[in-house]
C-alpha positions in Angstrom: 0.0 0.0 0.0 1.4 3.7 -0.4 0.1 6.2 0.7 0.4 10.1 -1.1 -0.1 13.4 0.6 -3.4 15.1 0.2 -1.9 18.8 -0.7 -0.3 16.8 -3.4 2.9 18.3 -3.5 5.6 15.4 -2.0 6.4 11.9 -3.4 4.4 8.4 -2.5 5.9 6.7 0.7 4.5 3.0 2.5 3.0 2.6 5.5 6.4 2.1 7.8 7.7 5.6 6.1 4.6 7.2 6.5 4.1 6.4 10.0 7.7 7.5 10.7 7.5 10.9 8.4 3.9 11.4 10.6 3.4 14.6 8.0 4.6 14.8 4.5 7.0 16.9 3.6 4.4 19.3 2.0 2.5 19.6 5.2 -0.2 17.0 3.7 -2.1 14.5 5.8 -1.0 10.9 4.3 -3.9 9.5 2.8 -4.2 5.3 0.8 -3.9 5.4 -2.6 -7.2 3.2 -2.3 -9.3 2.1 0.4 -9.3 -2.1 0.0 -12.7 -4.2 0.0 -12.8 -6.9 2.5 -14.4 -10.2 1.8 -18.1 -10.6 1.8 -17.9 -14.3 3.7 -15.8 -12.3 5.9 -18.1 -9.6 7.4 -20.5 -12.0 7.4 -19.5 -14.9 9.2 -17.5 -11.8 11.5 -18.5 -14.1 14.7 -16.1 -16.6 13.8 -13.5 -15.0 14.6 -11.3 -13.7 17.3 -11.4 -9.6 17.6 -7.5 -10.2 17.0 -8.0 -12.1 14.1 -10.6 -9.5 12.6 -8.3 -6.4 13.9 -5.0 -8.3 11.8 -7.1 -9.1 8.3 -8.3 -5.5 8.5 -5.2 -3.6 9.0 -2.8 -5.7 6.5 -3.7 -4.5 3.5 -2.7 -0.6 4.9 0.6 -2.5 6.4 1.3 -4.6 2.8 4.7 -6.3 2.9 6.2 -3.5 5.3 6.4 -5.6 8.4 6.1 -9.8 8.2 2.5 -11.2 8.3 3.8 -12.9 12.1 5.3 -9.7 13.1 2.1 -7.6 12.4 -0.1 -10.2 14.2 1.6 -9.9 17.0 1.4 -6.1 17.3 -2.2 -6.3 16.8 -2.2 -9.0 19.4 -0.3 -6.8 21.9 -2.3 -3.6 20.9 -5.9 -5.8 22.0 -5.0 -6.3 25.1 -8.5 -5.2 26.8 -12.4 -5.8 25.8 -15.0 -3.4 24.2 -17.9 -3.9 26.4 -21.4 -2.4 25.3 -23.8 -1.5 27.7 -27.6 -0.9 26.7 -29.1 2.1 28.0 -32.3 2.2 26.3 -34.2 0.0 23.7 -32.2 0.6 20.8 -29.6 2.4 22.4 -26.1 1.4 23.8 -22.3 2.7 24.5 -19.6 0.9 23.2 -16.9 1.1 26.0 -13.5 2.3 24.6 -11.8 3.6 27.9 -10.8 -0.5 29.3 -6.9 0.2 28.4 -4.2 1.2 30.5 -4.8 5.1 30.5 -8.8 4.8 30.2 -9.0 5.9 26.7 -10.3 5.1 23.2 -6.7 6.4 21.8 -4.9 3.7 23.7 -6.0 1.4 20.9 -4.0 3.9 18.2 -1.2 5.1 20.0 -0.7 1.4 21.5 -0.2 0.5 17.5 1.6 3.4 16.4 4.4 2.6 19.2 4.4 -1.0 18.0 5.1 -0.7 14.6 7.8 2.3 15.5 9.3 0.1 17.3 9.3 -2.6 14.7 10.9 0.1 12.2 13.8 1.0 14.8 14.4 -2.5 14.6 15.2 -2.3 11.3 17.4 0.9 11.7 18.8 0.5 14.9 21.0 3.8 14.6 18.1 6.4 13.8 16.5 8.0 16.9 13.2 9.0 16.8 11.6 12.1 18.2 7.6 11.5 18.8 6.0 15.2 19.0 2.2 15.0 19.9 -0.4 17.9 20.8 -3.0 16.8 23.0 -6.1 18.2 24.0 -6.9 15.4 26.7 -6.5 11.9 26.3 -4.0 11.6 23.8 -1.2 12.6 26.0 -1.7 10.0 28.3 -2.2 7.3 25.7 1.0 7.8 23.6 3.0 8.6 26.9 1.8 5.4 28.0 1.8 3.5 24.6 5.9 4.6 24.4 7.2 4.8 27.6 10.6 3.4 27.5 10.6 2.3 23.9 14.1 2.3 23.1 15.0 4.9 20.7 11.8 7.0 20.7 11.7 10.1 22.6 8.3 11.8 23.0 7.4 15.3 23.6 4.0 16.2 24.4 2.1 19.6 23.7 -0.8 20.5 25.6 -3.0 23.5 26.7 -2.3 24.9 30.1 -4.9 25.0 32.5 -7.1 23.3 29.6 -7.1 19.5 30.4 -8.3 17.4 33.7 -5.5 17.1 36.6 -5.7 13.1 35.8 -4.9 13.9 31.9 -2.1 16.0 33.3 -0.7 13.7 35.3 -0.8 11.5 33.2 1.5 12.8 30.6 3.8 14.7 33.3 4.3 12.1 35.8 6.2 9.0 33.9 10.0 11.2 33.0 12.3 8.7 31.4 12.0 9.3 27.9 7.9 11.3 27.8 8.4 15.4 28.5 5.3 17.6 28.4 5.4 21.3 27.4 2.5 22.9 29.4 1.8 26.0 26.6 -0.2 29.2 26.9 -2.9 28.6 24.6 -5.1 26.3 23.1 -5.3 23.1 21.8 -5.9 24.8 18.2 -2.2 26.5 19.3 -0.7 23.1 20.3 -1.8 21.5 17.2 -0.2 24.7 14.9 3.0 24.6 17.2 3.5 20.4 16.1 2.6 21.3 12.2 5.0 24.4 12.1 7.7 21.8 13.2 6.9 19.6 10.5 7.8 21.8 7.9 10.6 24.4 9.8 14.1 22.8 7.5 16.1 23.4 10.5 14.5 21.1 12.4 13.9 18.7 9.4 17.7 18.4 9.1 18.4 18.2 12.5 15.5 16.3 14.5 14.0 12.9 13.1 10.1 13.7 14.5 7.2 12.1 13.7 3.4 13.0 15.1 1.5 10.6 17.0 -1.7 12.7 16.9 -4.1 10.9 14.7 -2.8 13.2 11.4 -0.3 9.5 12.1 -2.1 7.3 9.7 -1.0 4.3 12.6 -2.7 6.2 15.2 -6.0 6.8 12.6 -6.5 3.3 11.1 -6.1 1.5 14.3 -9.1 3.0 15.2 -11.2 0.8 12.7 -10.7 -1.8 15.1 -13.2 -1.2 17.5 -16.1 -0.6 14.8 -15.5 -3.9 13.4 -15.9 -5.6 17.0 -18.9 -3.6 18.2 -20.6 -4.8 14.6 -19.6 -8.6 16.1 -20.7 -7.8 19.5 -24.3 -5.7 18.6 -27.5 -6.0 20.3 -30.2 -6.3 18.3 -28.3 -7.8 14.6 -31.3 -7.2 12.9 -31.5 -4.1 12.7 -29.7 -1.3 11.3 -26.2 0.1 13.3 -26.2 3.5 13.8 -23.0 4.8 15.7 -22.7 8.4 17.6 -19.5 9.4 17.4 -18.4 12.2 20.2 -15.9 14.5 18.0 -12.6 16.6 17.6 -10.2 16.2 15.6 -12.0 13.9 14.1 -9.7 11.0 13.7 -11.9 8.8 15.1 -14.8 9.1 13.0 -12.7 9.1 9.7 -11.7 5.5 11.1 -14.9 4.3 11.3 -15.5 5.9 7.9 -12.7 3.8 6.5 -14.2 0.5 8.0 -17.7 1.2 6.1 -15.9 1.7 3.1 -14.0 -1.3 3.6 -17.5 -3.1 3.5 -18.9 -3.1 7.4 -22.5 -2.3 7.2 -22.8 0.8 9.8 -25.9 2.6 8.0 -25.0 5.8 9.3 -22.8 7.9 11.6 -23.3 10.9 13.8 -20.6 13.8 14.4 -21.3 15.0 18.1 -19.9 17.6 18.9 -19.8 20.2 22.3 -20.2 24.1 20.9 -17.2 23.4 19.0 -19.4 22.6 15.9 -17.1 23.4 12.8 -18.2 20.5 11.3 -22.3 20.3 12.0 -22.5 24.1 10.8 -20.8 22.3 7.8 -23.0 19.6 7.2 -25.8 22.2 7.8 -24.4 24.6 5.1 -22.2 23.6 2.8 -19.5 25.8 4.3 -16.2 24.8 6.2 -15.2 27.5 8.3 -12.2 26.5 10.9 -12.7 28.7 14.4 -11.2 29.4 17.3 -12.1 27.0 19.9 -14.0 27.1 23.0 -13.4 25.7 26.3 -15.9 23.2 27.7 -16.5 20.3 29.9 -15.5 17.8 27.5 -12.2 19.0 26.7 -10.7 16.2 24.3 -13.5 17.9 21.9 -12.3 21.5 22.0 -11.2 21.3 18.6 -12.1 24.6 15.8 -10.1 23.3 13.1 -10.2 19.5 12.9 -7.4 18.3 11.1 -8.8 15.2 10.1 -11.9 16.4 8.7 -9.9 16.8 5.2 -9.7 13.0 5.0 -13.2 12.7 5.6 -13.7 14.9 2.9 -11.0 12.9 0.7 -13.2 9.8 1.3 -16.2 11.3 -0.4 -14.4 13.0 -2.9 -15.5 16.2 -1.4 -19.0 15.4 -2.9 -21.0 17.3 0.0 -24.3 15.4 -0.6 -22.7 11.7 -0.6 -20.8 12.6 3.0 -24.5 14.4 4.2 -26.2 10.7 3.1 -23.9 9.1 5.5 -23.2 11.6 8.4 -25.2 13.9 10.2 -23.9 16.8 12.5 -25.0 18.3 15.7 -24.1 20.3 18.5 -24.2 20.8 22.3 -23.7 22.9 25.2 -22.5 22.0 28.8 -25.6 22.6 30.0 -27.2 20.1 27.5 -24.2 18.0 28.6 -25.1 17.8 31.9 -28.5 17.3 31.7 -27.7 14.4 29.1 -25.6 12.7 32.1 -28.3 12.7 34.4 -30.9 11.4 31.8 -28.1 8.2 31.1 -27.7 8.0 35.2 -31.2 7.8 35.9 -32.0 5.4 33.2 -29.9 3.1 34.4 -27.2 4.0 37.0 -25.1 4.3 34.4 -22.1 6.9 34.6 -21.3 8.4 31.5 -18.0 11.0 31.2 -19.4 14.6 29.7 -18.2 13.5 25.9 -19.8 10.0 26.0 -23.0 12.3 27.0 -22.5 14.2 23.9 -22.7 11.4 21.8 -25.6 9.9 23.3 -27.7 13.3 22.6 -26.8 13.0 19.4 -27.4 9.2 18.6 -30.9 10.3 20.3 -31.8 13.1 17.7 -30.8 11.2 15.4 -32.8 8.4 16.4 -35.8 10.2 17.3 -35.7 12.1 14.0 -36.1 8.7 11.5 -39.3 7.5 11.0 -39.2 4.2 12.2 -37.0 4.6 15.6 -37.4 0.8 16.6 -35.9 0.0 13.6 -32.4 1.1 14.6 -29.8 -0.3 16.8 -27.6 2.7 17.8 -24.5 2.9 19.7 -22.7 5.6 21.0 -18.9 5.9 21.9 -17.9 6.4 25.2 -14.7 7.4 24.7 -13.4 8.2 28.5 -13.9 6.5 31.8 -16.1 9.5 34.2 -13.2 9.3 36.4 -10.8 11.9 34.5 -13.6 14.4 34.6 -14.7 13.9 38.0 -15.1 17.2 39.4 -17.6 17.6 36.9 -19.5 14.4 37.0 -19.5 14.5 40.8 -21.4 17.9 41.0 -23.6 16.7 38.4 -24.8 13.5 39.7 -23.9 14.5 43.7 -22.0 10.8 43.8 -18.4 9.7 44.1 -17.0 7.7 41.5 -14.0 5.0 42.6 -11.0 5.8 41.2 -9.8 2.6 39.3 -7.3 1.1 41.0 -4.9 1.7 37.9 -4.7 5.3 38.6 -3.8 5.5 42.1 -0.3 5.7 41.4 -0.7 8.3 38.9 -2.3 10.8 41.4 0.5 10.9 44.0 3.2 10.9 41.9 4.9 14.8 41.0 3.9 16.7 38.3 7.2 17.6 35.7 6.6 19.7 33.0 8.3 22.4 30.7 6.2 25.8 30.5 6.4 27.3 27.1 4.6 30.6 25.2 5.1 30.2 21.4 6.7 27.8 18.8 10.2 29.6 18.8 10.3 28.0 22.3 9.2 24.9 21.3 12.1 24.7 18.4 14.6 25.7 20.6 13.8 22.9 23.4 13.6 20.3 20.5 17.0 21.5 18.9 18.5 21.7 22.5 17.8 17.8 23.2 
C-alpha cells in the first residue's frame, strides 16, 4: 500500500515511512492510494472470529509487505490487550466502552499501534532515533505517553494546553520522566496543534530532528481506530436491525476511522458527528461551508477542537462530494448545560455513569434516532470514549455521587507533576533542537 499526501505536493511513501515521516514533507495528511474491499464471507460470518483475528485481516492491506505477516499479528495481538464492552441504556440504544486500556481511553487502541510498529521500524534501523512530538487536548497525551514509555529509541514530547485538560490527563502525561516530557503552553489546543505542524515543515529542524506525530494526522494512530467498529458490529445487540453509531468529536480521527471500516465493507448505516459548541463541522453539514474557528473551552475537553485536522480526509473519502458525506453523516451540537442534563438522563435510566463526551454522543445518537421515521428500527450505539473518572469534578457535581478511582490510577495521582512551561513555537524549536 502507499500512501500520497493530500496537498499533493511530495512523493508516494508505505506505510512504515509514512508512520515514521507522521506529516509529508508538504505539510499533507497521508492519505491510501485506495481504500481495499474486505471479503463478503468475511463480514458475514464476522462471529467466527477472534477480535485479533478481525483487527489483523483489516489492517494488512494498509501494512502490505512493510512488516512480516507474524510480526504484524503480534502487534495487533499486543495492541488488543483489553475488551469493548457495550452497555444498553435504552431499547435501541447502547455505548460501546472504549476507555478498558491502561490510560482509560479510546486512543490507547491507536497510540498502543503506532508505538508497536515504530518500534518494529527502529528494529530495522537501529542507529536512527526518533523524536515522537504530539499535541494533545486530553486523552491523547496519556495514551502515547503510556503506549511509548521506554521504547528504546523514541523520545516523546508532548504539547498541551495549560490550565485546559483534567488534573488526571495531566498527570498523566507529566508524571512518567524517562523518555515522555510535556510542554505545558499558553494557549489552546488549536495552538498546540499549529505549534507540532510548524515543526513539521521548519528545515532546521527537518535536518536536525527525526520527529514524527502521533496525533491521529499519524495514519498508525487513525487506522487502528477501525478496530473497534468492526468488534462492536460482532458484538451488537439487536443484529437485525440497522447500526447506527454516535461518534463524540474533535479532531475527528476517530470518525474518519470508522469511515474507513464502512468503506471497507462493514455495514454501519450511518454515523453521527457529536460535537460540544465546537461545531465546525455540524454548521458544515448544515451549510455547505467549512469555516475552521477558534475553539472554545468546555467540559469535554478532548473535543475542544475549531479546526479539525482530520476532517480533510473525511472529505478525501467522499471526494468532497458534500451530498454523498450528508447521506452518510449527520452533524450536531451541544452545550455543557445540554451535557449535563444528558448525564443525568443516562444516570437515571440506568445508573449508568457516562463522562461529559460519551454524553454528547448519546444526545446525538438520540436526535438522530428520534428524528427517523421508524426509531425501533435502529440499533444505535454511541462511543464512550473516556472512563467518568478523569472528569470527575464535573460528573461528581452533576450527579452529587463519588465515582471510585480505578485502581490503575492511584499511582498516577500521587506521583509529582514535571513539566516544561512554554509561550510560542520559537520556544518549542529551541527545546527540540537543544535535546
Amino acid at each position: 500500500m502507499k500512501y500520497y499526501s493530500l496537498n499533493h505536493n511530495a512523493k508516494d511513501v508505505g506505510f512504515l515511512e509514512a508512520v515514521q515521516k507522521g506529516l509529508a514533507p508538504d505539510r499533507g495528511l497521508y492519505f491510501p492510494k485506495e481504500i481495499p474491499t474486505l471479503n463478503a464471507d468475511f463480514i458475514e460470518n464476522i462471529n467466527q472470529y477472534s477480535d485479533h483475528e478481525i483487527a489483523y485481516r483489516v489492517i494488512q492491506p494498509f501494512v502490505g509487505n512493510d512488516i512480516p505477516k507474524e510480526q504484524l499479528k503480534k502487534i495487533v495481538k499486543d495492541t488488543l490487550s483489553f475488551d469493548f464492552p457495550i452497555v444498553q441504556i435504552t431499547e435501541n440504544i447502547a455505548t460501546l466502552e472504549l476507555f478498558q486500556g491502561p490510560t482509560l481511553a479510546f486512543k490507547d487502541v491507536g497510540a498502543r499501534l503506532m508505538a508497536r510498529c515504530l518500534a518494529h521500524a527502529n528494529q530495522l534501523d537501529k542507529k536512527k532515533k526518533i523524536t515522537v512530538l504530539v499535541a494533545t487536548s486530553g486523552d491523547t497525551g496519556g495514551a502515547v505517553a503510556d503506549g511509548f514509555y521506554k521504547v528504546k529509541g523514541i523520545e516523546v514530547v508532548i504539547l498541551y494546553p495549560k490550565g485546559k485538560v483534567s488534573e488526571i490527563q495531566e498527570r498523566q502525561l507529566t508524571t512518567l520522566g524517562k523518555n515522555i516530557t510535556a510542554l505545558e503552553v499558553e494557549g489552546t489546543f488549536d495552538d498546540c496543534q499549529d505549534m507540532v505542524k510548524s515543526a513539521f515543515i521548519d528545515p532546521e529542524l527537518i535536518q536536525n530532528v527525526n520527529l514524527t506525530s502521533a496525533n491521529s494526522i499519524n495514519i498508525a494512530r487513525w487506522l487502528a481506530q477501525m478496530f473497534y467498529y468492526f468488534i462492536a458490529y460482532k458484538n451488537r445487540p439487536n443484529p437485525e436491525k440497522k447500526l447506527i453509531v454516535s461518534v463524540p468529536s474533535g479532531n475527528f480521527g476517530n470518525l474518519c476511522a470508522g469511515l474507513i471500516a464502512q468503506q471497507m465493507g462493514l455495514p454501519i448505516s450511518h454515523f453521527i458527528a457529536s460535537t460540544n459548541v465546537n461545531n465546525t463541522v455540524p454548521e458544515y453539514l448544515e451549510s455547505g461551508e467549512y469555516t475552521p474557528k477558534k475553539s472554545i473551552q468546555t467540559i469535554s475537553n478532548a473535543m475542544d477542537v475549531g479546526a479539525p485536522s482530520n476532517f480533510i480526509r473525511i472529505q478525501k473519502i467522499f471526494n468532497n462530494d458534500f451530498f454523498k458525506l450528508k447521506k452518510i453523516l449527520s452533524g450536531f451540537s451541544y452545550t455543557d448545560k445540554e451535557t449535563e442534563k444528558a448525564i443525568k438522563e443516562i444516570y437515571e435510566q440506568e445508573g449508568y455513569v457516562a463522562d461529559p463526551h460519551g454524553a454528547v454522543g448519546f444526545l446525538g445518537l438520540k436526535a438522530y434516532i428520534e428524528s427517523q421515521k421508524e426509531p425501533s428500527s435502529y440499533q444505535g450505539l454511541f462511543l464512550e470514549t473516556a472512563h467518568p473518572i478523569k472528569f470527575a469534578d464535573a460528573v461528581e457535581k452533576i450527579l452529587k455521587t463519588q465515582i471510585q478511582i480505578p485502581e490503575r490510577l492511584k499511582g498516577v495521582l500521587q506521583k509529582e507533576k514535571f513539566c516544561f512551561p512554554i509561550g510560542d513555537y520559537q520556544e518549542l524549536k529551541y527545546f527540540l533542537l537543544s535535546r
